[in-house]
N, C-alpha and C positions, 0 to 999 in steps of 0.2 A: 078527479079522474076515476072513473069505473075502475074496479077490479077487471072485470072481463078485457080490460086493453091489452092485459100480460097474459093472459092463456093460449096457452098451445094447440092445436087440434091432431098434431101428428101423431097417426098411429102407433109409429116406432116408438118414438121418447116413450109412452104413453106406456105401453107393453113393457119395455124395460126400469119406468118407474114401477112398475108392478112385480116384476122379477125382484129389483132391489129391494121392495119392501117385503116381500115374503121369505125372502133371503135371511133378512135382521130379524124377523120375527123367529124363526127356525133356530138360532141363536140366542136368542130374547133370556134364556134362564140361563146363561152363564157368560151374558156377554161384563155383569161388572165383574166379574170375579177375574175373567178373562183380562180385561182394560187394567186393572191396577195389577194385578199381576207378571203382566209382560210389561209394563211401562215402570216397573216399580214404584207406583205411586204418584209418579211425577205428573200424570194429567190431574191430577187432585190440584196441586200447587198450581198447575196450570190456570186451573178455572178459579183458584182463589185470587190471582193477582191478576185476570181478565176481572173479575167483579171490583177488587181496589181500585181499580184503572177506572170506573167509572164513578167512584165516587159517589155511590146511590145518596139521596139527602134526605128520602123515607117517605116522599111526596111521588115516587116514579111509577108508573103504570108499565109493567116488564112484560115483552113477550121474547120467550125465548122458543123459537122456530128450529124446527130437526131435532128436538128434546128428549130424543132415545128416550133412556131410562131418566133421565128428569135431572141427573147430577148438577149442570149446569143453573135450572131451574131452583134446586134448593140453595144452590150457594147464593143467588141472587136473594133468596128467603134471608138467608144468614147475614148479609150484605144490606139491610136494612131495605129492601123491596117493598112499597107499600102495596104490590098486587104480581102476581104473576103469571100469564100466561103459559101453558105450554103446548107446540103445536108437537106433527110426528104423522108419519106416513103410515106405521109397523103396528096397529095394533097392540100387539104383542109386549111392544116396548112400552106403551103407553102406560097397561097396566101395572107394569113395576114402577111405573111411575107414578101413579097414581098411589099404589101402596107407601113409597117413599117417602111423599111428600102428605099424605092423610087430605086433612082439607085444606092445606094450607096455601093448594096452589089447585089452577082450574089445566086440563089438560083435555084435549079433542085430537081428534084423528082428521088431519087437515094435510094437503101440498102445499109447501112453499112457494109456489110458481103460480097460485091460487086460492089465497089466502081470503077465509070467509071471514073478515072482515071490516068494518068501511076503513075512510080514507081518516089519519091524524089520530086512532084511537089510544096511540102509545109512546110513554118517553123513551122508551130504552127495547131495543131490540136486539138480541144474543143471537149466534150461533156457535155451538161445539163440536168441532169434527166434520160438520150437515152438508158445507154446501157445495163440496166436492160430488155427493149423490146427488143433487139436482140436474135433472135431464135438459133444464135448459136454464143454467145459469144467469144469462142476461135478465132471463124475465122472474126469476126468484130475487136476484138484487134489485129489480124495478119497483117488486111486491111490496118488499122490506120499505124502502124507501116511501111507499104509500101509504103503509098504516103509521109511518111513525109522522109524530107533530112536527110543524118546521121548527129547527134548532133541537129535535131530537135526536137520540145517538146510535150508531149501530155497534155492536163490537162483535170480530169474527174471530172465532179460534180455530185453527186449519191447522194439519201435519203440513209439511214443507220441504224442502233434501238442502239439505246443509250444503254452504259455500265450499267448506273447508274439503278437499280435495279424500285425506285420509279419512274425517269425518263421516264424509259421504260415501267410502265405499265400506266401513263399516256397516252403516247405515242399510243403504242397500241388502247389505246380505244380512241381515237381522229382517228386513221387510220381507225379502225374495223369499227366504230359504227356509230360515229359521221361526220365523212368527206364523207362515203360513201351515207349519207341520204342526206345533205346537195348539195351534187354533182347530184344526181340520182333528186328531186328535183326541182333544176335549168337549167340541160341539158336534162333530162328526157328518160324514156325507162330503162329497169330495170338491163342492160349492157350496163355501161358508164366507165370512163377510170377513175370513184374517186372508182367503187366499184374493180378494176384490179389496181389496183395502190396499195393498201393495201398486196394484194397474191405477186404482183411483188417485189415489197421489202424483206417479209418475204422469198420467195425462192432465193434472191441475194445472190452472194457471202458477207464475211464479209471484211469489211477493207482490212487483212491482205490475206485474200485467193484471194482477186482482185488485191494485191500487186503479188501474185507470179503469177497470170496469166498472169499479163503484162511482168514479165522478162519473161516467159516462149515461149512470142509473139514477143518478140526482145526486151526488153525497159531497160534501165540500171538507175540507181539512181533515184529510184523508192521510194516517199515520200508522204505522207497521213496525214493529219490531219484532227482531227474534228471540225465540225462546230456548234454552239450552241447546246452543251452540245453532241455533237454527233448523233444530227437527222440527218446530210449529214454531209457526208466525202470529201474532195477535192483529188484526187489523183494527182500527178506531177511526169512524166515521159522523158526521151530523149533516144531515139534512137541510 
């Protein structure tokens, strides 16, 4: 199946994919310092035990898609990757990423939702944080699903709002309140990506509605767990 069956033409997504990516880029030089700092570290372990989960066997051909600054991307390095892809909207982000990772991983300036590459090129395809910025989700999980080989895997790493009642309105007001001053701040300009990061969350699918979007995108045994106490979900999928 062509790439071009998931591309969008609408103007609007289109305009506000461009807003978000200029957005992250304006950001771009203090967004890791930012990330492990307000999260105290915990997206690190995050993305370490999303890479155990897949059990790379050093034979996998890795694309990790929405690769920011590349975090995700090296852990798969560290993770026994015998290759890695990194895609990314941001410019910006691309080249800390590129700095990060030297040669050891290849990175382009690509959309998820049209991905320049053919159909079955990859075993393992990552997301960290990404696909909540996708302007049109359906057809960024269709993408993913195309490049990767059948009985290939996907694994998504997503923020999420915790079940638990007290949890979640902690939760809340560290997103609302607290992270967005703190962000706005340090990167400065009164639209930065800590006070969009709060709205992007709250309008995500939940867990379970991101589970059926992906079988509905081609993905079969389809599993999700939560991650400390259910601020991020890990999703694990194969084609």
């Amino acid at each position: 199946m062509p790439p071009t069956t998931f591309r969008f033409d609408d103007e609007t997504q289109r305009k506000q994919g461009a807003r978000v990516s200029r957005m992250f880029d304006r950001i771009a030089p203090t967004y890791d310092l930012l990330n492990h700092l307000l999260s105290a570290n915990i997206d690190v372990r995050w993305r370490t035990h999303t890479v155990k989960r897949l059990a790379l066997t050093g034979a996998e051909r890795c694309l990790d898609a929405c690769t920011g600054t590349g975090d995700l991307a090296v852990a798969l390095l560290a993770g026994g990757a015998k290759e890695v892809v990194g895609s990314d909207f941001a410019p910006e982000m691309l080249e800390i990423a590129r700095k990060k990772a030297g040669d050891r991983a290849r990175f382009l300036q690509a959309d998820t939702t049209r991905l320049p590459f053919g159909a079955a090129e990859f075993d393992v395809a990552t997301v960290g944080f990404g696909v909540r910025n996708l302007q049109n989700l359906d057809g960024g999980l269709k993408e993913l699903c195309r490049v990767l080989r059948p009985g290939g895997r996907l694994a998504i790493l997503e923020f999420s709002r915790p079940p638990n009642l007290i949890v979640r309105g902690l939760y809340d007001l560290y997103f609302m309140l607290i992270l967005p001053l703190i962000g706005n701040l340090v990167s400065g300009g009164a639209e930065n990506a800590y006070a969009y990061l709060p709205r992007s969350v709250m309008a995500f699918p939940s867990p379970s509605a991101l589970a059926t979007k992906l079988e509905a995108a081609g993905f079969a045994s389809v599993t999700y767990e939560p991650l400390t106490f259910g601020i991020a979900h890990l999703h694990i999928a194969r084609k």
